[in-house]
C-alpha positions in Angstrom: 85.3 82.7 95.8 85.2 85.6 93.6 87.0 83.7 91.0 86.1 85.0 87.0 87.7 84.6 84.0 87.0 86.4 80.5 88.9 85.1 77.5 89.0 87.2 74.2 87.4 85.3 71.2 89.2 84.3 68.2 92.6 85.2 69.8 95.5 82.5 68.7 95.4 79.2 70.9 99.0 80.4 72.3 97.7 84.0 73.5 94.6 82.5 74.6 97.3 80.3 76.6 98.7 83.3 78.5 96.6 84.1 81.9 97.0 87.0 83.8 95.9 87.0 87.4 94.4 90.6 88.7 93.8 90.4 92.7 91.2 93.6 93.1 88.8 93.7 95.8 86.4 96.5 93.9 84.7 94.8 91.7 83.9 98.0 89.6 87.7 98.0 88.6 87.4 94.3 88.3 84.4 94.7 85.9 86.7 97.4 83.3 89.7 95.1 83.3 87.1 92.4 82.3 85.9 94.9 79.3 89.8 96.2 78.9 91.1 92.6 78.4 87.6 91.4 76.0 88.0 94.3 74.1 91.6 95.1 73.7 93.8 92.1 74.8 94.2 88.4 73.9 94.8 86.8 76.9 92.9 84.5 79.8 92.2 87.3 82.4 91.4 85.8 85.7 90.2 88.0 88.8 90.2 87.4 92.7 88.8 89.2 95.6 91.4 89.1 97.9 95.0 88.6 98.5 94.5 85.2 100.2 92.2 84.5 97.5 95.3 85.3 94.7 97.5 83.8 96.3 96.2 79.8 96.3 95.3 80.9 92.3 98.6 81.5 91.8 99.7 78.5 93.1 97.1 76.9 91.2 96.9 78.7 87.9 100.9 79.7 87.6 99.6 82.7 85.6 102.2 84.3 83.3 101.5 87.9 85.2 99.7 89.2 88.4 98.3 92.6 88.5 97.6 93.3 92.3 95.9 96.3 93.7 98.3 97.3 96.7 95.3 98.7 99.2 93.5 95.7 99.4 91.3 94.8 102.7 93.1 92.3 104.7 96.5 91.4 103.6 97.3 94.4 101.7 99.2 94.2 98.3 102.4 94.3 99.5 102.3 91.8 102.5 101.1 89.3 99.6 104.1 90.4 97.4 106.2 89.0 100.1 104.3 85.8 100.3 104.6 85.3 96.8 108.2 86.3 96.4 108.6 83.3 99.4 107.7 80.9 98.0 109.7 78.8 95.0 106.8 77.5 92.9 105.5 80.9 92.0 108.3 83.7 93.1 109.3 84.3 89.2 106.1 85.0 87.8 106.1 89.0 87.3 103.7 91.1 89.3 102.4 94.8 88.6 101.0 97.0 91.7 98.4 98.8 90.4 97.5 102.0 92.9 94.9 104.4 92.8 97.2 106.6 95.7 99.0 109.9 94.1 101.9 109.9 96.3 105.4 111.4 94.8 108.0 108.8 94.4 105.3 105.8 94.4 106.6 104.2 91.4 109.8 103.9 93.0 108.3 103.0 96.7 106.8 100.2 94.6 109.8 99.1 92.8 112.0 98.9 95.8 109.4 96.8 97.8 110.0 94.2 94.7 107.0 94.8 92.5 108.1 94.5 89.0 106.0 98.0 87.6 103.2 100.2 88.8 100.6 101.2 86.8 98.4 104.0 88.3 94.1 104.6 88.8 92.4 105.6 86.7 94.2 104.0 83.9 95.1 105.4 80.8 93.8 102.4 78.4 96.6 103.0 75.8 99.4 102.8 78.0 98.1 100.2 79.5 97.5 98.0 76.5 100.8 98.8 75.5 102.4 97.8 78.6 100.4 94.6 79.1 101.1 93.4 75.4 105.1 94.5 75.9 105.3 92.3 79.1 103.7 89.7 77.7 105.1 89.1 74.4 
């Protein structure tokens, strides 16, 4: 399992509380949202490989928000979105597509297929703090 976790020091115990799931199957982008979250965000960052892989975490974990690449090998992010939104025990949490893909109207593509935002490659590290912290309280 690709599982990894990276938790920001001297963070409050309740924002240490909050774990966000990212399902990525490059680990380079894994690797900066490692760095992005020790660096800039107090919360339990927790990484799989695959979308088979993040979807028995998020059964497991119930993390407070999923970040899920939507061109993953396999089941790609948006055949997982589907499972997720199936089933009862984990439908409600939030989850973000994050896309590399520059296609007009993606945003909205994404929102319509029931992702809750979209948040585009590379990222631009203040509007993604800012977006993270905002959905996350």
């Amino acid at each position: 399992m690709g599982l990894k976790m990276s938790e920001t020091e001297g963070t409050s115990a309740n924002e240490a509380e909050i774990k966000v799931l990212y399902i990525e199957d490059n680990g380079s982008n894994v690797k900066l949202m490692q760095d992005i979250f020790l660096e800039f965000l107090p919360y339990t960052l927790v990484s799989a490989s695959t979308a088979e892989e993040g979807i028995v975490l998020s059964k497991q974990l119930k993390p407070d928000l999923i970040l899920m690449d939507i061109n993953l090998h396999g089941i790609s992010g948006h055949e997982a979105l589907k499972i997720i939104k199936a089933d009862s025990d984990i439908s409600s949490i939030p989850v973000i597509a994050i896309s590399a893909d520059v296609i007009p109207n993606q945003p909205d593509e994404i929102s319509e297929n029931g992702f809750d935002d979209y948040i585009s490659k590379p990222f631009d590290l203040a509007d993604l703090i800012k977006r993270l912290k905002q959905r996350l309280g």
